[in-house]
N, C-alpha and C positions, 0 to 999 in steps of 0.2 A: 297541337298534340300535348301529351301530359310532362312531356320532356322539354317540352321548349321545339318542337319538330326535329330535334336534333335523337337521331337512331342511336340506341343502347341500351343496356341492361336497367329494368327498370327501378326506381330510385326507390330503397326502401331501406332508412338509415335503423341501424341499431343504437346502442350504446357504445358496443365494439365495433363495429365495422360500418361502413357506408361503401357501396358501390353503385357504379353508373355512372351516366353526366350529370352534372348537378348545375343548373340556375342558380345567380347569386340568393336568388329570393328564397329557394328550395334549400341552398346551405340555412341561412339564418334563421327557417322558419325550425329547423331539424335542431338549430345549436337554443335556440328560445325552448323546443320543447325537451331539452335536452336528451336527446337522439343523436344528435354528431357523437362520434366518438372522442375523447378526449386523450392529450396526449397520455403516453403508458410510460411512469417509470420502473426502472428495475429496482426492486428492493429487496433483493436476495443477499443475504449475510455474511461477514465473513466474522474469525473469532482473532483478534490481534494478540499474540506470544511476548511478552517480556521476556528474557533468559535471567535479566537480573533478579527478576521475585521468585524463580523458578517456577514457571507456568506449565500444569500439564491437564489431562486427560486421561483417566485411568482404569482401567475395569481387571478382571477375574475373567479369563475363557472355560467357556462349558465345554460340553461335548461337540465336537466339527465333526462337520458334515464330512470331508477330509483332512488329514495332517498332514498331507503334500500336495495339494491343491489347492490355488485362491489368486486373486487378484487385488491386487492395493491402487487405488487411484485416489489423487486428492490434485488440487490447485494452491498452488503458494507464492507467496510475493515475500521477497527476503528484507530483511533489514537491517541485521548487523548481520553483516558477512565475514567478518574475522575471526571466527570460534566455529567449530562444527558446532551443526543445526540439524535436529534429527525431527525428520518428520513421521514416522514409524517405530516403533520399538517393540520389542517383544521378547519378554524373558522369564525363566524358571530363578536362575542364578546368575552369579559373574560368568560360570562357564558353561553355562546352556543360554547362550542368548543371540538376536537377530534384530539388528536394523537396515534403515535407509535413511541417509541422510547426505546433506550438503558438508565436506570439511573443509576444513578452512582457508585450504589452497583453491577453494572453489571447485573443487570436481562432486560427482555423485558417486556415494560407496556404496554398496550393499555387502554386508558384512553378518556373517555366523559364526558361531561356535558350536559343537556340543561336546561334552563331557572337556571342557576346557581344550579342544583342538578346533582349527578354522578349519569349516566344511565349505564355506563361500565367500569368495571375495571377488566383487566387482566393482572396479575403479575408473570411470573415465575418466580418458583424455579430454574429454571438451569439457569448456570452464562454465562456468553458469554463477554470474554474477550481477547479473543486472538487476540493480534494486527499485527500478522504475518497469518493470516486467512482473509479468503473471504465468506460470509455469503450470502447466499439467505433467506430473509425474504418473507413470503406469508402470508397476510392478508385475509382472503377471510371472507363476510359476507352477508348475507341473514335475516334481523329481520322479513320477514315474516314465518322462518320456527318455527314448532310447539314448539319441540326440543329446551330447552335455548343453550344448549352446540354445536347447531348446526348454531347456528345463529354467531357467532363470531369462524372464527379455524384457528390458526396461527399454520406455520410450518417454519421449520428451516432446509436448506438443504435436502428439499424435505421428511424430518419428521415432521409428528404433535408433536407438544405439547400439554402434555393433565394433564400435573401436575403444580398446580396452585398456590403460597402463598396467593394473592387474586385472587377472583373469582366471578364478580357481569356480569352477562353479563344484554345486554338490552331488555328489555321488547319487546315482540312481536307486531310487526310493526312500529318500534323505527325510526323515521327519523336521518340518520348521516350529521351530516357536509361534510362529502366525495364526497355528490351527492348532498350537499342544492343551489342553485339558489342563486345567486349574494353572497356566502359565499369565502374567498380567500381560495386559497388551496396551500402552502409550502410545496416545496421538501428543508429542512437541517435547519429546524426549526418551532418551533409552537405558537403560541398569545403569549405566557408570554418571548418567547426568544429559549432558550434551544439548542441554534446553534450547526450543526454538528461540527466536527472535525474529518475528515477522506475522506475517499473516497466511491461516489456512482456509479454504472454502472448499466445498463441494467434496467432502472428505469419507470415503471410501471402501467398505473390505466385502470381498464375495468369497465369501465359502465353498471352494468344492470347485470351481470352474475358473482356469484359463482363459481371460479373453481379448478381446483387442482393446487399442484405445480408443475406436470408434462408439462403443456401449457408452464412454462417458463424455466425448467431443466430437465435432465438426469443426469443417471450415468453412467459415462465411464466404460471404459475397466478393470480401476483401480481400482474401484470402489468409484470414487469421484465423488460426486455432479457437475453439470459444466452448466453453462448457455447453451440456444440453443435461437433460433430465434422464437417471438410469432407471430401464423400467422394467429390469432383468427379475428374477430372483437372486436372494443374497445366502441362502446355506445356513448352518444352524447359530455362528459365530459369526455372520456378515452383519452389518451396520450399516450407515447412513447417516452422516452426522453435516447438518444445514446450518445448524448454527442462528435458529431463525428465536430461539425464545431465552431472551436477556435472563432470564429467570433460572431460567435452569439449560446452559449451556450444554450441557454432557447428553442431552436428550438426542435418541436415535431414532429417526424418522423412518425405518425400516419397518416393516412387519413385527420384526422380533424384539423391539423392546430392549438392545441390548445397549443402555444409558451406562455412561461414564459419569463417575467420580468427577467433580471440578475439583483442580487444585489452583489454588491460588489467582485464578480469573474470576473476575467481578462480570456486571452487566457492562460496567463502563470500557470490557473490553471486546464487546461486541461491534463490530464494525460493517460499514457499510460500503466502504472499500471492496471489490468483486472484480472478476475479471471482464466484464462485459462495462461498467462505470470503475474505472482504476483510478483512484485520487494521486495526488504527487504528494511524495513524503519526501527525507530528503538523501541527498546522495551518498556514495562515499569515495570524495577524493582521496588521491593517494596520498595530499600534502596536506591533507587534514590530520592534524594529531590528538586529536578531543576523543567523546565518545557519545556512542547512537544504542539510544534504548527505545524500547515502546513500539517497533514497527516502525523504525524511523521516523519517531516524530516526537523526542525527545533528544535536545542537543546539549551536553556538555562541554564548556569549552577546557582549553588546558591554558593555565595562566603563567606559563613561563614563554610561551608562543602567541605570535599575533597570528593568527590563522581562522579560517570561515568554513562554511560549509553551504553549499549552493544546494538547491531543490532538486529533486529530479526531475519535473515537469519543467521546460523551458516555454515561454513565450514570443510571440514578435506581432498579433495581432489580438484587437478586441478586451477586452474589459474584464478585468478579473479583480478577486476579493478574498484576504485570508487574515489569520489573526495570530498574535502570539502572546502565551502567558509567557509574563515575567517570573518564573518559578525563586528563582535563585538571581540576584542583580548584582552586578559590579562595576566599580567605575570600568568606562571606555567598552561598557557591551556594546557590538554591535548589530545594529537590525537595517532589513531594506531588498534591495536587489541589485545584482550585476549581472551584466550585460556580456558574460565571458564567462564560460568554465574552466579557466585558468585564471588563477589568481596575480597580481603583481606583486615582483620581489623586493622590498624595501632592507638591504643588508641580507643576514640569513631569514629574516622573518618573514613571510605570507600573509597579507591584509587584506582584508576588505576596503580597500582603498583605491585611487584613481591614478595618475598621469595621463598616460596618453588611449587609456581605455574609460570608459565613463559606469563609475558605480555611484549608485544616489544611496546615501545610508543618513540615518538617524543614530545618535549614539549617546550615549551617557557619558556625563563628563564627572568628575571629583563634585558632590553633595548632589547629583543627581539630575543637575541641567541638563535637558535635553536639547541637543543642536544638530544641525543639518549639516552635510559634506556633500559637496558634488561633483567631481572632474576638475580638482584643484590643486594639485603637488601628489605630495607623496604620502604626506602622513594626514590625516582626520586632524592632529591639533595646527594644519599651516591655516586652517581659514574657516573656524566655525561659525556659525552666526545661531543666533538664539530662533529655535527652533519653536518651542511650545513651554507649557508648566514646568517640562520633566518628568522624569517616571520614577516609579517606586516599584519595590517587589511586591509582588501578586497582579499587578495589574495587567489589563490584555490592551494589546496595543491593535488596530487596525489599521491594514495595509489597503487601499484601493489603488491598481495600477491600471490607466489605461495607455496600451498602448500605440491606440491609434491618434491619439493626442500628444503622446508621448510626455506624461505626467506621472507622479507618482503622490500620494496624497494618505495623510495619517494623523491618527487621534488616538487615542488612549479612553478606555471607560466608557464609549459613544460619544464620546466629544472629540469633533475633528479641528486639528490645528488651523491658525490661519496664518500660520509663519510667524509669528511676531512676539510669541508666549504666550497670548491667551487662547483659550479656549471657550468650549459650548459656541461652536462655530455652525450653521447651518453647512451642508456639506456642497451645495452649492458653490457656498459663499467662500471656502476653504483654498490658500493657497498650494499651489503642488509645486514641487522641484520636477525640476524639467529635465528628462533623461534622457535628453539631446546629446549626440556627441559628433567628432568628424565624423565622417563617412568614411575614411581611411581605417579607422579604428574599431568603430562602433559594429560591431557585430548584428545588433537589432533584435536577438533574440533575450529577453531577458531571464533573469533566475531569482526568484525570492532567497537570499542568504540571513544569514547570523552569523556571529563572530564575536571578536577582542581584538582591543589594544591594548593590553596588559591588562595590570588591576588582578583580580583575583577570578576564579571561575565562577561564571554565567552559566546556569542552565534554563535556555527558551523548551516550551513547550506551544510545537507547532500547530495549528489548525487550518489543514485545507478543507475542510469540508467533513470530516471525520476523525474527531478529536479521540485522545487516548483521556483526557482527563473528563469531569463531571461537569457540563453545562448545565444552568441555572434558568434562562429561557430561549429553547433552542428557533433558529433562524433558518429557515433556505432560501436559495436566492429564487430569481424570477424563472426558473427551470424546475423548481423544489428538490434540488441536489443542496445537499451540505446542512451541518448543522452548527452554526455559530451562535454563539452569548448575545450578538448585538445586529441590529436588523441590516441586512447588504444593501447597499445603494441600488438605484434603480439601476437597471442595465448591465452591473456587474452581477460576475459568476463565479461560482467554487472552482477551484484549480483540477477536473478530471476529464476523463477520454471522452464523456459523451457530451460536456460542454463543448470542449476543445474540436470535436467535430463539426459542431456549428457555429463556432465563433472566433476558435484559433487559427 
């Protein structure tokens, strides 16, 4: 038979799909004529918010389809969470104005004014802080319905919230800022400032209609919330903003043409960071005293404190690959990974250091020796040993950790160490500290960190696969996720969810 005798759908491969039973001969002859489908990645955009440059999105509203009607939905992944972060804003003046946004005690507000009095304020109780998550926010309102609690309903990953610390919602028939005529309307900021810091995708406004969160999410198979494509109508001021063209970011992918202003975002903050491939940026402990800019993927340390800051992505299986510019260098920077998201206490200070927990780090010593530390005392200076060249500012440093070898392995510039100083090491050939520890202690899940031991502030600028800075010639690894300066080892992968589903 033409199937091999074996009964089913008969085999007739596309580019996209192939169905039926397939004979080995029948795959290869489909992948030779290239007919097998090939893997699909997501390359759907996100736009990364600095607060320090002040990053926004900006437009003029025309005439709305309604001025008490609309729906706001966007997806966002946070990064500095210590400042309000408004992802909405909308306003005539100081006292005619309307946001939504994250404050800095981590709750979600939605807050009004008009004529300088609050018409709405809604404040949860639940915190939303996790800088390693991806959020769908849905706004949806209607002040002509009868119902107070029906006219304002925010939901969070396709749940209401319906428990409130404040609770004022607006009077029936309340005009919003969101739909007022010649009011501006800000995506990553709102009138008094309140600049995001983080990343937004799939970013959202419907004119005139109330809706669920289902128009802009489902839940998978896993049962995770996950964006889907809105295929509604958007009202005369609705938008759509994908984020897909470096060029001109403010571009609104809707029918209506209604393109935002770029302020202060470049192409280089276009990101590929999404809620379906989420990269690891890095965290924020509580006993971190530095600062986190760029979507979390610029670290400042603070040089009065020895203190670190761990990634949000943790590992304990498979082969992974990241990088870090040297932006700002100081004696006793340090770079690498641990093995715990809690730090060791040496006196009052917090290090990235060892005893009886196992951190492998690389660190800069006084004129720029680069030395190794591994699971040896307390301090980085009880037992360093001469690591490689050393480092200098500007340079990027490459990290290869496999964990299933339990190795950790690093070069500077494409030259990977061999333990001993020199460099231009085949990577092969290259030695790794070994990030072996008891079993009593060793946790097994590891954390790409950075840090001090004194010295003066360091600022690294991280790359898991989605850099905030300007690559030179970009890399992906053998998935074609990430985009790094220097080419990935074979078998290693950028630090995100849809690796990590196949290899973490």
């Amino acid at each position: 038979m033409a199937n091999g005798g074996i009964i089913g759908t008969v085999n007739n491969p596309t580019s996209t799909t192939a169905t039926g039973v397939w004979q080995q001969e029948e795959q290869y002859e489909a992948k030779v004529t290239d007919t097998w489908p090939q893997r699909t990645l997501f390359t759907t955009k996100s736009l990364r918010f600095n607060d320090d440059s002040s990053d926004s999105l900006t437009k003029s509203l025309g005439t709305p389809t309604s001025t008490k009607i609309g729906t706001f939905s966007c997806w966002v992944k946070l990064g500095n969470v210590t400042t309000e972060q408004t992802m909405l804003g909308a306003y005539a003046d100081s006292s005619n104005r309307h946001h939504i946004e994250f404050q800095a005690d981590h709750n979600i507000e939605i807050f009004g004014k008009a004529s300088n009095s609050t018409n709405m304020e809604l404040i949860t109780n639940a915190f939303f802080r996790d800088v390693s998550a991806w959020y769908n926010i849905v706004v949806a309102y209607d002040t002509s319905q009868g119902t107070a609690s029906n006219r304002v309903k925010l939901y969070v990953n396709g749940v209401q919230e319906t428990s409130f610390a404040t609770e004022t919602y607006p009077a029936q028939d309340t005009v919003l800022q969101f739909n007022t005529s010649g009011s501006t309307i800000a995506v990553g900021r709102n009138q008094g400032g309140n600049y995001a810091d983080g990343y937004l995708a799939e970013t959202i406004l419907i004119d005139g209609q109330q809706l669920a969160p289902t128009s802009f999410g489902v839940t998978n198979s896993d049962g995770v919330w996950t964006p889907i494509s809105y295929t509604g109508t958007f009202g005369n001021n609705g938008f759509n903003l994908q984020f897909e063209n470096a060029a001109a970011l403010g571009t609104d992918s809707s029918p209506n043409g209604n393109n935002f202003t770029v302020n202060n975002l470049t192409s280089i903050d276009q990101s590929t960071d999404y809620p379906v491939v989420n990269f690891a940026t890095m965290s924020t402990p509580t006993w971190f005293d530095g600062t986190k800019a760029n979507g979390g993927l610029t670290i400042s340390t603070n040089q009065t404190s020895y203190r670190y800051q761990p990634s949000s992505i943790g590992v304990s299986s498979g082969k992974w690959y990241w990088e870090i510019k040297l932006t700002t260098l100081s004696d006793y920077a340090l770079m690498g990974i641990t093995d715990a998201a809690s730090p060791i206490q040496v006196g009052t200070n917090w290090i990235l250091g060892s005893g009886a927990y196992d951190y492998s780090v690389v660190y800069n010593t006084a004129g720029g020796n680069g030395h190794k530390y591994n699971n040896a005392g307390t301090s980085p200076t009880n037992t360093p040993g001469a690591f490689m060249g050393g480092f200098a500012q500007g340079n990027i440093v490459m990290f290869a950790l496999d964990c299933d070898n339990n190795t950790l392995k690093i070069g500077v510039n494409d030259s990977w160490s061999n333990g001993s100083g020199s460099t231009n090491q085949t990577f092969s050939n290259t030695t790794a500290i070994s990030i072996t520890a008891p079993a009593s202690t060793n946790t097994g899940v590891y954390f790409p960190a950075v840090g001090d031991y004194g010295g003066a502030t360091s600022v690294f600028d991280l790359n898991f696969g989605s850099p905030a800075y300007s690559i030179s010639s970009s890399n992906a690894d053998g998935n074609g996720y990430g985009n790094f300066e220097y080419a990935v080892p074979s078998g290693y992968y950028a630090l995100n969810t849809a690796n990590l589903a196949e290899f973490g």
